[in-house]
N, C-alpha and C positions, 0 to 999 in steps of 0.2 A: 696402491700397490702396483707395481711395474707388472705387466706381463711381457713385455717385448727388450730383452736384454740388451739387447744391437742395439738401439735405439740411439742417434747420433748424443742428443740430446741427456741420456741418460745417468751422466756423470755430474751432471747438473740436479738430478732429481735431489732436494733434500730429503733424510732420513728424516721419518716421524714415527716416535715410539710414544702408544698407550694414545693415538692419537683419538678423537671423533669427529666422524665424517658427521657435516650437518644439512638436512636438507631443507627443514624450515623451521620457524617458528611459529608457536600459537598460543592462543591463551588457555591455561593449566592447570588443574591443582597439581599437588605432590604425590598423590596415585593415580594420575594419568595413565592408562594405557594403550597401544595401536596396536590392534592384531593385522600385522599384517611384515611383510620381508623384504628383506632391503637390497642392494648389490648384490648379486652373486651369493645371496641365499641368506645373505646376512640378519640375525638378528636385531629386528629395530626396538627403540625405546623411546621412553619420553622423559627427560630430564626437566623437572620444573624446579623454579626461583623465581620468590615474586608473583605467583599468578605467572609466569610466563615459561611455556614449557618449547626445551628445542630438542624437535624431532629426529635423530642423531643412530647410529651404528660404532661399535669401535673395528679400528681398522691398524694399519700398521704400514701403512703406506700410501703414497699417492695412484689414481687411476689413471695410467699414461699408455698408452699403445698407439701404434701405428695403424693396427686392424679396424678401418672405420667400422666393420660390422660390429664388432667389440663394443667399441664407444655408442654406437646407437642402442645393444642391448642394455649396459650399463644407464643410458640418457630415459633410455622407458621405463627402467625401474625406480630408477629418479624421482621419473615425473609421475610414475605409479605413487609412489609413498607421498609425496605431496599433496598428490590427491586423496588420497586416505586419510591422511589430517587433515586437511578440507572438512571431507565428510562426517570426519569424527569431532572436530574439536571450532568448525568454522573457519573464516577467511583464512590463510596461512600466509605470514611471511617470509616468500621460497627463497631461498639460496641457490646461488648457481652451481652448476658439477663443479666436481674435486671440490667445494669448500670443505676445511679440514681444522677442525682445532685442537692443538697439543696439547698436554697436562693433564689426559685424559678425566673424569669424571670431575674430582675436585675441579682443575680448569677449566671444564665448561662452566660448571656452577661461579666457580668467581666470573666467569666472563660474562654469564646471566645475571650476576648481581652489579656490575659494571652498567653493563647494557640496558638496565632496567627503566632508564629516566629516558630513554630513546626509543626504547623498542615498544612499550606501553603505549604512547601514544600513535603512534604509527599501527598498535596492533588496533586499539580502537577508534582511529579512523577506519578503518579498511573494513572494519567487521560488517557483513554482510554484502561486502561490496567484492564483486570479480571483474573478471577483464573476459570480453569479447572481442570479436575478431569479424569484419566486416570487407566484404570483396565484392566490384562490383564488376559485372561484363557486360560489354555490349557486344551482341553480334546485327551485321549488315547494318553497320554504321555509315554516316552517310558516304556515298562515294563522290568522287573528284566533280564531276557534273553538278551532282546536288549541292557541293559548295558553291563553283563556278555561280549557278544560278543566284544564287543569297549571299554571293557576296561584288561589288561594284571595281576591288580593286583586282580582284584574279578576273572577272569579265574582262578588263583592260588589257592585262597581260597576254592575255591567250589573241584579244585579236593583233594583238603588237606581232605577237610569234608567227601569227599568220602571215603577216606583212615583213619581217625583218630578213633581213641574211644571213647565212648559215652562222657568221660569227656572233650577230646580234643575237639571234633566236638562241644561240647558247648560254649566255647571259641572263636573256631574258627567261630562258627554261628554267632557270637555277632560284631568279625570284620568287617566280612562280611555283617551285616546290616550296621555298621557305617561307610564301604565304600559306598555303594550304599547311605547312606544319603548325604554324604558329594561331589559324584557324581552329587545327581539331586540339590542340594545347590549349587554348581560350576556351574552347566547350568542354572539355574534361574539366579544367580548373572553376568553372561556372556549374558544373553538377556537381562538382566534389563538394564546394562550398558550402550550396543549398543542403546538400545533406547533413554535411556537418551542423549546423545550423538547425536541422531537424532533430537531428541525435542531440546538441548539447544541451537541448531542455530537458532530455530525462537521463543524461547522463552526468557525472560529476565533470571526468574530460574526455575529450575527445584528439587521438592524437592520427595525422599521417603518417603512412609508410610508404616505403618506395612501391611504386606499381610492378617491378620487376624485384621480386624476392630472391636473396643469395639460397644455396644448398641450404636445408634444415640445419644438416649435419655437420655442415662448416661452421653455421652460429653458432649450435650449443654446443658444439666442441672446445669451443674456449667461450663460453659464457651461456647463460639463464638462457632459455629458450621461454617465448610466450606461448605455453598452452600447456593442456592437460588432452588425455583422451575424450573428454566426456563431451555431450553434443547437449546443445541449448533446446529447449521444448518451450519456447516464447514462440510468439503470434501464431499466426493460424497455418503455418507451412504453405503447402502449395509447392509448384509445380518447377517455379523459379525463384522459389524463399526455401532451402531447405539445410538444413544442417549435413556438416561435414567434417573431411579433416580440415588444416589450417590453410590449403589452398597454395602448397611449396611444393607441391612433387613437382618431380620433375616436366612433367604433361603440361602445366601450370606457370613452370617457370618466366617465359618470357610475356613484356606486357600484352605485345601483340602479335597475332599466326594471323594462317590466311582467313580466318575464319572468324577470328573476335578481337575485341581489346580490352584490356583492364582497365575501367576508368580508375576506378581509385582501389584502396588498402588503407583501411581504417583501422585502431584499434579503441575501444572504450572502455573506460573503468566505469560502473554503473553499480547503484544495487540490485539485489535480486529482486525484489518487488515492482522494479521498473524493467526485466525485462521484456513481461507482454507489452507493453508498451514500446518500448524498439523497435520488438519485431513485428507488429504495425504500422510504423512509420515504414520499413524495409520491405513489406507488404504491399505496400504502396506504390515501391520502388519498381518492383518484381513487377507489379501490372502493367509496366509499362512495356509495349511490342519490343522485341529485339533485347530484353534485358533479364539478367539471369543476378542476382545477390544471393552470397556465399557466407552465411551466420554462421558461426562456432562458438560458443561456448557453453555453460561459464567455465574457465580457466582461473584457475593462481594469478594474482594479479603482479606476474613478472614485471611485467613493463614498468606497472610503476610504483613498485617497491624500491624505497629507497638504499642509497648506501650506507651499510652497518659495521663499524669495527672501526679496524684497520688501516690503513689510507693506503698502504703498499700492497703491491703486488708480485706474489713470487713465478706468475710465470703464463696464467690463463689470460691475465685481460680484463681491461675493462672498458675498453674505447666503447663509443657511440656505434650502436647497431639496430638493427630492425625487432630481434631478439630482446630489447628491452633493458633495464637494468635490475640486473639477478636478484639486488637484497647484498653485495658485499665481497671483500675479495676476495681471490681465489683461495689461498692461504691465508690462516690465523694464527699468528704466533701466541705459544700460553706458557 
């Protein structure tokens, strides 16, 4: 549903009558039900076909506004109901905002009995599996000195700079930052590894993110966001192991301040039975001086929920993001 009229965009919005907003799917009988409310107060349901029930609202419009605050309350009741199938019914698979399917009631149900040879196995693979979110910081990483020392080609550099002339020493200054970058890039990428490598014996995958996260609210603004509210209670927390939000505020944002660096941004799809287990390994991590990991979940397993339907797109998106891949397109025609 539009609320922002002006909206340059908005002659483009398509009309959708007796439509249903979808936000996941889960495994169901035919009296399935979610206590619990959806957008804007909306009453939720469970439509099942098949053993496969989708978690759904009717609506009468698409959710477009220009007011980010808008779209962010809209994005946490989202990801609220999401969660509540979760909790109610096991793993879900989420859908990203505005997914919308026309033909109201009957056309979801054909589109659930369409979907059926697709979405079943996808729904049990995933069962009891969610997606974590893993972040790791260092602070009083090594400084320019402690490399100089441990490493044989910046020692050379530096005495060259002492020796050369203003033009040379220019030059040679320039190497010599692009060895020290290419130094602390070589030990990020050499701790990233290990750990991945740690994580992917108790996880199913193991995927990288960019060290420097976009705005939350730019990602799931046109696509799935990875995560839920809810905080992980694996390993034994501590002081530098402890659960949080997803580690995008703003404060957060960039990989490095004067004070830390992000070595890596992981995210894992695992079962739940293997999370003490993680967070053990991340335990491990956290012992170490100068190092702080940032566990979140379990969450909806956005990221790696496959694409379902459709193939078109009428307007959200679906490029390659940090946010994962939502479960399907934006629009569903029925």
């Amino acid at each position: 549903m539009t609320t922002d009229e002006t909206t340059p965009d908005a002659a483009d919005i398509p009309e959708i009558n007796n439509g249903r907003y979808l936000y996941c799917v889960v495994q169901a009988e035919s009296d399935a039900e979610l206590e619990t409310t959806g957008i804007d107060g909306e009453s939720v349901s469970v439509i099942a076909e098949n053993g496969i029930g989708a978690v759904v609202h009717a609506c009468d419009g698409l959710y477009d506004t220009d007011d980010l605050g808008q779209i962010q309350r809209w994005l946490i009741r989202h990801q609220t109901v999401v969660d509540a199938a979760g909790e109610a019914f096991g793993t879900p698979v989420p859908f990203q905002f505005d997914t919308i399917l026309r033909g109201g009631e009957a056309g979801l149900r054909q589109w659930l009995r369409e979907e059926t040879d697709t979405l079943q196995p996808v729904l049990s693979e995933l069962a009891g599996h969610w997606e974590y979110r893993v972040e790791v910081v260092e602070y009083d990483s090594p400084d320019d000195e402690t490399l100089i020392a441990q490493d044989e080609r910046l020692s050379e550099l530096e005495a060259q700079i002492d020796e050369a002339s203003k033009g040379q020493a220019f030059l040679l200054e320039k190497q010599f930052d692009q060895r020290l970058t290419e130094l602390r890039a070589a030990r990020r990428e050499t701790m990233t590894a290990e750990l991945e490598a740690e994580l992917a014996k108790e996880a199913r995958e193991v995927h990288t993110l960019e060290r420097s996260p976009a705005s939350e609210i730019t990602k799931v603004a046109g696509r799935g966001s990875g995560g839920s509210s809810r905080e992980s209670d694996g390993g034994d927390g501590g002081d530098n192991h402890r659960p949080g939000g997803d580690g995008d505020t703003e404060d957060e944002s960039n990989a490095t301040t004067a004070d830390s660096e992000t070595i890596c941004r992981l995210t894992l799809l695992a079962h739940e039975d293997n999370e003490d287990e993680i967070g053990s390994i991340l335990d491990d991590v956290a012992a170490e001086d100068g190092i702080e990991v940032r566990f979140t979940g379990p969450w909806p397993p956005y990221t790696f929920a496959p694409a379902i339907g459709d193939d078109e797109n009428d307007g959200n998106g679906n490029g390659d993001g940090d946010g994962g891949n939502a479960g399907g397109p934006a629009r569903i025609g029925g």
